[in-house]
C-alpha positions in Angstrom: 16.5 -28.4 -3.0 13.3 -29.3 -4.4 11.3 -28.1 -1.0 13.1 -24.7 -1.2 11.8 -23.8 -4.6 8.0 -25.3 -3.5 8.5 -23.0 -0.3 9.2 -20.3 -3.1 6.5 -21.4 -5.3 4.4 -20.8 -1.9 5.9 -17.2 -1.0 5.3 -15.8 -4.5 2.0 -16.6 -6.1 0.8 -15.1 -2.7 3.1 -11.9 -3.5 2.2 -11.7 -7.1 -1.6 -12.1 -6.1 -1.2 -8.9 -3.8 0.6 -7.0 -6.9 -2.0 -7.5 -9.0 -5.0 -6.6 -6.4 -3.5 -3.0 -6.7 -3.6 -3.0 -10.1 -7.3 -4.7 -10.0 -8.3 -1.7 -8.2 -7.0 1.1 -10.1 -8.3 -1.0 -13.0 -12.0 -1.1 -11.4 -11.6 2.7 -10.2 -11.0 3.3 -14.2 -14.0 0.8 -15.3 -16.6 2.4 -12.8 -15.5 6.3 -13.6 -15.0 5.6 -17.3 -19.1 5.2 -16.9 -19.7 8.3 -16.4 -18.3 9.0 -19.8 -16.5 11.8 -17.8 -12.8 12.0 -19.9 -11.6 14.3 -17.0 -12.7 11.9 -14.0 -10.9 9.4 -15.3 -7.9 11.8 -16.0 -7.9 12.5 -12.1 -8.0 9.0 -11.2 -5.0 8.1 -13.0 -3.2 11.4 -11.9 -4.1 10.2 -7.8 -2.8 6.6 -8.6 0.9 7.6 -7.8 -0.3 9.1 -4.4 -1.5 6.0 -3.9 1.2 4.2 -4.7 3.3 6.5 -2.1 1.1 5.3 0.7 1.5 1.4 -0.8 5.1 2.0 -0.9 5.6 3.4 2.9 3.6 -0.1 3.9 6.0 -1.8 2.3 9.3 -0.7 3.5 8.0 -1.7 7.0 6.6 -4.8 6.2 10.1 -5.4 3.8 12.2 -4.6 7.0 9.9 -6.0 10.1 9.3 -9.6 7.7 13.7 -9.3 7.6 13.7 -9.1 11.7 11.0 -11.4 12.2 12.5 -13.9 10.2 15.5 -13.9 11.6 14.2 -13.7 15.0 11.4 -16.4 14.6 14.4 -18.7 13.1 16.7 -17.5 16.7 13.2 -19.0 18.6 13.0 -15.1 19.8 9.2 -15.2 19.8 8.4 -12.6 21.9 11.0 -10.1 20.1 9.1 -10.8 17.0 6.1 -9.7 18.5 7.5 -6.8 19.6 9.0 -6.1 15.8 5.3 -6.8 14.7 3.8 -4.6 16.7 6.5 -1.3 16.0 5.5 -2.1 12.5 1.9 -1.5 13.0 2.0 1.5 15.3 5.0 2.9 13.0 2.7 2.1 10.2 -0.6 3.9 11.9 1.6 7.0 12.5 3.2 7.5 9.9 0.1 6.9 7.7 -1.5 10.0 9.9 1.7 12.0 9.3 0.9 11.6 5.4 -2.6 12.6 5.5 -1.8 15.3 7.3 0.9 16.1 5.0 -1.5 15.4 1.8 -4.4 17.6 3.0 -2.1 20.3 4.0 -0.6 20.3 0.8 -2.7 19.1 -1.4 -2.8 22.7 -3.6 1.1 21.8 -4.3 0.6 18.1 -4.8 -1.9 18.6 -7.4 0.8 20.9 -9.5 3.1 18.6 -8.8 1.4 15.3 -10.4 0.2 17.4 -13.5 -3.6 18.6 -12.5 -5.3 20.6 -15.3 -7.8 23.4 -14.3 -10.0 20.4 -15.9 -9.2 17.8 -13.4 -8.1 19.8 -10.7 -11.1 19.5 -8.9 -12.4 15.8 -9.5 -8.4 15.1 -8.4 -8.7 16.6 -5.6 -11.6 15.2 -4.5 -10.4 11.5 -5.5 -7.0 12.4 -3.2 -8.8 13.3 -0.5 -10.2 9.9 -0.4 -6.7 8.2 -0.9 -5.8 10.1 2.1 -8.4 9.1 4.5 -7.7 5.8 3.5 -3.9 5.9 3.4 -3.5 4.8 6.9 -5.5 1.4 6.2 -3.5 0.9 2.6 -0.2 1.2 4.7 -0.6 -1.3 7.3 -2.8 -3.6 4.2 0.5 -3.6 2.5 3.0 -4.0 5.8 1.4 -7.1 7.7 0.8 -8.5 3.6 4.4 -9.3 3.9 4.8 -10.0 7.8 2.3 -12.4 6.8 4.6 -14.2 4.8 7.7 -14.1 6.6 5.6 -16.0 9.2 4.6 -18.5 6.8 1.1 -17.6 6.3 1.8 -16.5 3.0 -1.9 -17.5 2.3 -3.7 -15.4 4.5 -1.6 -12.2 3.0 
């Protein structure tokens, strides 16, 4: 009993540490913008934060499900079928994260009604999302293999 809740102990400082890097960097997105004394910068920063956290969110439903099949299938002694799980998390991960950006930079005129841009912000949002979305690819796989990480027990390295 005792060796399950240090193997827990082990999974979820890891997990926590990852939870709070996110909120680190919206924290330091605020700190550096908030320089500029700019009121409406840091407006659109906090307006693109639940983009953000759309992209974090897709990441994690693969890594949730693949770390669930890998598991299990690393615990069968099915190596090379956890590789291949690993793997259709990455690429589903890398296409999907395309799909979005796509779907962001198409759409961004909508999204920006939708998540409450002023005429004030509208533009320094905009600008700030098209960012995110560049980068949405990399901050979907960052938050998949963060947990595949730690169904292989290399909670550490996520």
């Amino acid at each position: 009993m005792l060796l399950i809740k240090i193997g827990g102990i082990q999974n979820a400082i890891p997990a926590v540490i990852a939870m709070l890097m996110v909120l680190i960097y919206n924290l330091a997105d605020t700190f550096f913008i908030g320089q500029t004394h700019d009121a409406y910068q840091v407006a659109a920063v906090s307006l693109a934060t639940p983009v953000f956290l759309i992209f974090m969110s897709v990441g994690s439903i693969f890594g949730i499900g693949g770390t669930s099949v890998i598991a299990r299938a690393l615990g069968e002694g099915k190596e090379e079928y956890s590789k291949k799980v690993c793997s259709f998390c990455m690429w589903s991960c890398v296409g999907i994260g395309i799909v979005l950006t796509i779907l962001m930079l198409v759409f961004m005129d909508k999204i920006l009604v939708l998540i409450g841009a002023s005429p004030e912000t509208w533009k320094f949002t905009k600008t700030y999302l098209i960012i995110v979305s560049f980068s949405g690819v990399f901050a979907i796989i960052s938050s998949c293999f963060s947990n595949i990480l730690r169904a292989e027990g290399q909670a550490g390295k996520a």
